[in-house]
C-alpha positions, 0 to 999 in steps of 0.5 A: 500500500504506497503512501502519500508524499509531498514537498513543498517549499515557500514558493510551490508544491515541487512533487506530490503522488503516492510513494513506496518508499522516501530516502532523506538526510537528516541531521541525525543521519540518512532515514527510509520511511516505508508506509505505516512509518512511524510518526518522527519529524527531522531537520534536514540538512542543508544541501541534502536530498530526498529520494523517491520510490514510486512505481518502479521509478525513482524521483530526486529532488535537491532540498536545502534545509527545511523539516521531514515529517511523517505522520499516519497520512504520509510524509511531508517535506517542508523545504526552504528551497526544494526543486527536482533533479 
């Protein structure tokens, strides 16, 4: 059962969709987020990256700071500037 993903930065929403699987970089370290996660929030890092698995395909997008939240519904990234690679 895949998830709901978004990122978002102040300016647009820079991908939305169902997802398999998230790969981010926190300030704790790198964090896979599967479906049925449990709820955390991080800080990601500054000139990071979230990885995307949707669908037999994989989504990149740059992110520089900002938070990841995942929460029952699915995961959220909350960048400062975010744009796909």
């Amino acid at each position: 059962m895949p998830m709901r993903v978004a990122i978002v930065s102040p300016e647009h929403e820079v991908w939305s969709g169902e997802a398999d699987m998230v790969i981010a970089r926190t300030t704790e370290g790198e964090i896979g987020v599967l479906p049925r996660h449990v709820p955390m929030l991080g800080v990601l890092v500054p000139e990071g990256e979230v990885r995307i698995k949707a669908a037999g395909r994989e989504i990149t997008a740059a992110v520089d700071g900002g938070f990841i939240s995942v929460t029952h519904e699915g995961v959220s990234i909350l960048a400062e500037q975010a744009s796909l690679s």
